[in-house]
N, C-alpha and C positions, 0 to 999 in steps of 0.2 A: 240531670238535664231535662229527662220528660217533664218536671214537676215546671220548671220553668216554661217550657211550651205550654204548658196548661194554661199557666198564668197567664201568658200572651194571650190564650185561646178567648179563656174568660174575660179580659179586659180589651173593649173596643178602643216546624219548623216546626268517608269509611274509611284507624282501618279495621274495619271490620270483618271479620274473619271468615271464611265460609267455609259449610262442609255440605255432608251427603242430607242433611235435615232439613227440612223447612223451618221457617221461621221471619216473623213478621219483623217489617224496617215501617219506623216510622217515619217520615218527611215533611219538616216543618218549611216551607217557603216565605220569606222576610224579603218585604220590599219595601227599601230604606228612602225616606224622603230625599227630596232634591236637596244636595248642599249639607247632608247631615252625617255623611260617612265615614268620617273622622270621629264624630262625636258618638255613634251607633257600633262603631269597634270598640272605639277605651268603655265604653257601658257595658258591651261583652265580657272585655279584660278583668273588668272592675270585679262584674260576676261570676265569672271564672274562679282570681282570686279568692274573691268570696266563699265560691263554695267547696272549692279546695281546702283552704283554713278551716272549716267545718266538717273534712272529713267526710266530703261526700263521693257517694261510689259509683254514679252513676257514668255511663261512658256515651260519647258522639263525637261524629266528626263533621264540621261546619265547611262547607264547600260555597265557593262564588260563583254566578255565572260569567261566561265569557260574552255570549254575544246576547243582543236585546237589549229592550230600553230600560234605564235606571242601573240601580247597585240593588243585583238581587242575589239571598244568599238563601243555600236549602241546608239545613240542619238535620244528620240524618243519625239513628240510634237504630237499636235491636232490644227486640222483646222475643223471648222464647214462645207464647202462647198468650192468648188475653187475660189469664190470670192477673198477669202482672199489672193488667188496669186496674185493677184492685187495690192493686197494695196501695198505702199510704203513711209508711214508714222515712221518707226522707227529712230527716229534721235539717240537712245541709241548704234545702230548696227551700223548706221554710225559713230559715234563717237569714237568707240573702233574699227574700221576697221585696224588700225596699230597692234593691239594686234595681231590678225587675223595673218596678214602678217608675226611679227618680230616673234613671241611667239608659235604660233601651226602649224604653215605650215612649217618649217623648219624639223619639226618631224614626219610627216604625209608620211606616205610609199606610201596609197591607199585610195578612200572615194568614196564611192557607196552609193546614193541616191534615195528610192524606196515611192512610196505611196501607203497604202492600205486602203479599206473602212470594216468598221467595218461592224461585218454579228448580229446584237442584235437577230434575232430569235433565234439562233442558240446558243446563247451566256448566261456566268452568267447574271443573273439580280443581282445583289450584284453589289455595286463599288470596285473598290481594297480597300484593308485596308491600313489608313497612317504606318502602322505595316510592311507592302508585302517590303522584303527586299531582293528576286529573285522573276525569273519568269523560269519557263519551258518551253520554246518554239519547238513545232513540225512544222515542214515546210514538204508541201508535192508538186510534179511535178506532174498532172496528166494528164490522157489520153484523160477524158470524164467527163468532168464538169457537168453534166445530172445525170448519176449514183454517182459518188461522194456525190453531194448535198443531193441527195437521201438515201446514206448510211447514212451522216454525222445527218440529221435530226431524221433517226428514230431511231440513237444511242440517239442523247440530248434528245429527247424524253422519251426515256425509264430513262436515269439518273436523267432528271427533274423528273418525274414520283417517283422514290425511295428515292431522296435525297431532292426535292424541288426543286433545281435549276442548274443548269449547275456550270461543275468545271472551264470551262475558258472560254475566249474570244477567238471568232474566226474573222479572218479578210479576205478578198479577196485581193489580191496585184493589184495595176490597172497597167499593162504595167510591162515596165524591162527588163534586158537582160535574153538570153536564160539559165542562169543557175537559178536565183532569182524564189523562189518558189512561187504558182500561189496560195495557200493558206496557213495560220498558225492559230496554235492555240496557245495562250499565257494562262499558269496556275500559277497562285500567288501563293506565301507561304511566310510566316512571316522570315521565317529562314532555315539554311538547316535540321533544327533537325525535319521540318513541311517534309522533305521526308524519314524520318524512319520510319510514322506513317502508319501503315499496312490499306489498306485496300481495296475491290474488283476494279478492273482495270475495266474500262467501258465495256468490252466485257463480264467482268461475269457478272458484273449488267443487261446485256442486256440477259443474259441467262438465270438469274433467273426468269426474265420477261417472256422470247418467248421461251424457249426454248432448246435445245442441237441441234438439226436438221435446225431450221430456223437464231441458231446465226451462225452456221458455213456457211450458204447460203450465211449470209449478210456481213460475215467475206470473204468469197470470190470475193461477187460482189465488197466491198471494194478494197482489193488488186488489181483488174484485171482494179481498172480506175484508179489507179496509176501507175506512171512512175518509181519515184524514192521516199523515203523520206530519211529525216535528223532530228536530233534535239538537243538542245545545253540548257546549263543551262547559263542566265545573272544576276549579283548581281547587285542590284543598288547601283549606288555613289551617296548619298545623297549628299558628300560635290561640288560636278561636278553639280549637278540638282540645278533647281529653283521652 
């Protein structure tokens, strides 16, 4: 699948397993012309197939957005280390490079391509479940990478501390343009009915821990190394993923 993000790159984008390691997630962002969504899946399908029949090994999982303008889909994989930008061994992506061409680029409005490294201190230890059928993603802009890190730790801290383990994966973005946020955090759920289920938001947990007085400190030193945030809910397309 990365060889096809290329392709898109070059011609004017989970479940993914986690452990105690870091390692780089690619995320390919598709943003499908008005009126083409129909026709920008079966050109997927098509390639899919395609590169399936060819015996290719490469693995992703393609997620939709829920809320915002248009049909936007992020396309996300795993690379152990940058090596593997190297390689150039996939004869299944070569092979299906027309599909590419006739079948999904005809529908493709916009495609922004970002890498982050995964932050596992910070992060669940649990893998996704093959169950996890969205993700909740917070994206934040900050000021001062220094204090951030320092909020972000002694919140996991306290939630590992009450729950056992952190509720998501958090990543670092390496590089990007000036709008692409500088950190996220991705939180799994089975279904959407897994966010009706009530229960303390990390700031209370962190209160019940330290405090009233030292959560509201850390709730401010938070806010003041932030720029801007965002956050968006994606469903996964199992039939789009490999």
């Amino acid at each position: 699948m990365r060889k096809l993000l290329f392709l898109i790159v070059l011609m004017p984008l989970f479940i993914i397993s986690q452990n105690d390691d870091s390692f780089l997630l690619t995320l390919s962002e598709v943003t499908v012309k008005q009126g083409h969504n129909a026709q920008f899946i079966a050109g997927v399908k098509a390639w899919k197939e395609c590169y399936l029949k060819n015996e290719g090994k490469d693995k992703w999982n393609m997620w939709k957005r829920l809320q915002g303008e248009g049909n936007v889909y992020v396309i996300t994989g795993r690379m152990a280390n940058w090596a593997e930008m190297d390689e150039d061994g996939d004869e299944a992506g070569k092979a299906c490079r027309m599909a590419v061409i006739n079948l999904i680029m005809p529908h493709v409005k916009s495609f922004h391509y970002n890498i982050a490294r995964f932050m596992p201190d910070v992060s669940r230890k649990a893998p996704f479940s093959e169950d996890t059928g969205l993700v909740w993603v917070y994206n934040v802009k900050i000021k001062n990478s220094t204090t951030f890190m320092e909020c972000v730790k002694e919140i996991a801290a306290a939630v590992k501390n009450a729950e056992k383990d952190n509720r998501g994966y958090w990543y670092a973005v390496v590089g990007g343009a000036p709008e692409v946020a500088d950190y996220f955090i991705s939180v799994p759920f089975d279904n959407f009915a897994g966010l009706d289920v009530e229960q303390d938001g990390v700031w209370k947990v962190y209160e019940k821990a330290n405090g009233k007085e030292k959560t509201e400190a850390l709730r401010n030193k938070f806010r003041a190394s932030l720029s801007k945030d965002w956050s968006y809910i994606y469903t996964l397309q199992k039939k789009l993923s490999n």
